[in-house]
C-alpha positions as CSV (number, residue, x, y, z in Angstrom):
1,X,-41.5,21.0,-8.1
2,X,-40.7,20.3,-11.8
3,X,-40.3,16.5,-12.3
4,X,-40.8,13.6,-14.7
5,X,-41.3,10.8,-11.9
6,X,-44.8,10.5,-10.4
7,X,-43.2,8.5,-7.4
8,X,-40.8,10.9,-6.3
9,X,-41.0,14.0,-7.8
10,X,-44.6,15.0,-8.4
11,X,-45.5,12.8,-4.7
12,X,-43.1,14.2,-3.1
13,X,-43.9,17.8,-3.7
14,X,-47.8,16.8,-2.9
15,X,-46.3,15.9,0.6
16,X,-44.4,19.1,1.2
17,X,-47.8,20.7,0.1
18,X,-46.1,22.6,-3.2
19,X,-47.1,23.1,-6.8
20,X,-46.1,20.1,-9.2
21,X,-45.6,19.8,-13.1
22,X,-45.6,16.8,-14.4
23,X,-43.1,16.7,-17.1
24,X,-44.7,13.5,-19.0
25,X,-43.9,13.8,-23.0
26,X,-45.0,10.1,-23.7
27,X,-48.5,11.6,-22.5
28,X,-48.2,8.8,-20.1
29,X,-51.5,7.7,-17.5
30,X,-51.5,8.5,-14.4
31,X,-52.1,5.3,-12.2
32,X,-51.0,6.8,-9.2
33,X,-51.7,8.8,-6.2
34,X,-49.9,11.3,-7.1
35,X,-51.5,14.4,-8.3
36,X,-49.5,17.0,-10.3
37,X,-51.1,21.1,-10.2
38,X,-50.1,21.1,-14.2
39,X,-48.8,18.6,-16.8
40,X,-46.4,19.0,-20.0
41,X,-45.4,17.3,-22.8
42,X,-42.4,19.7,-23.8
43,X,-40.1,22.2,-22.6
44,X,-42.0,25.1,-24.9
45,X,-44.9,23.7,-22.3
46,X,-42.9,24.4,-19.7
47,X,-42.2,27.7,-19.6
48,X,-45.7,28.7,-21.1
49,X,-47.0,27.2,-17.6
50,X,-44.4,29.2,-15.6
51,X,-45.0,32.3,-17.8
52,X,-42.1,32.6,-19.1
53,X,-43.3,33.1,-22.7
């Protein structure tokens, strides 16, 4: 799961048990409960995580 909201996309793929990246470019804290597999702060980021380049 690829997502920019801790609430419901990054805590919602840590309740279906799935890898998250948190898409957060305002380098944001975390104050949550959530807890993304990766982090990024761009779309180059991005696809350096899934390997793309």
């Amino acid at each position: 799961m690829i997502g920019d909201s801790l609430s419901a996309d990054i805590q919602g793929g840590n309740n279906a048990g799935i890898d998250t990246i948190w898409y957060n470019p305002h380098h944001l804290e975390n104050k949550t409960l959530a807890h993304p597999t990766y982090e990024v702060d761009s779309y180059q980021a991005l696809l350096n995580c899934l390997g793309i380049l």
